[in-house]
C-alpha positions, 0 to 999 in steps of 0.5 A: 699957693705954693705954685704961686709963691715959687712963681713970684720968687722966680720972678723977683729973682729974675728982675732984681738987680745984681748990686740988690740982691744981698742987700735988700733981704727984707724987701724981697720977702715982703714983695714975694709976700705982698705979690702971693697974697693979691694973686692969692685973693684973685684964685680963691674968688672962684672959690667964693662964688661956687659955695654960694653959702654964708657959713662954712657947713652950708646949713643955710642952703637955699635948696630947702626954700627952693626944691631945684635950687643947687645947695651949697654951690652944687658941691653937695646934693640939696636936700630933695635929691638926699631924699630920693638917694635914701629911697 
């Protein structure tokens, strides 16, 4: 995010006018705001879709009603593979 934020505000430095740039303080921090928080948005649905889980902890993985199934967006090990590590 802070990649980001530095991008948004190299580019309403680069695309402001001189005569604006002391006067409008308020402006810019809000357009920088609003510009982080919608690419913000966009770059963590990726993350969204990956977790595949409605709770933070993924307890409610669906690898225990599927036994192939992938649990928790394929970032930990279902259950049955918990099972064959232990043995």
């Amino acid at each position: 995010m802070l990649v980001v934020l530095a991008a948004n505000t190299y580019l309403y430095a680069a695309w402001v006018d001189p005569a604006d740039a002391t006067q409008t303080v308020w402006q810019a921090v809000l357009i920088i705001t609003a510009l982080t928080l919608a690419q913000g948005a966009i770059l963590c649905l990726p993350l969204d879709v990956a977790n595949k889980s409605n709770s933070l902890d993924c307890t409610g993985c669906v690898a225990r009603a599927h036994p192939t199934a992938l649990c928790c967006g394929s970032l930990r090990p279902s259950p049955k593979e918990e099972e064959e590590e232990k043995e």
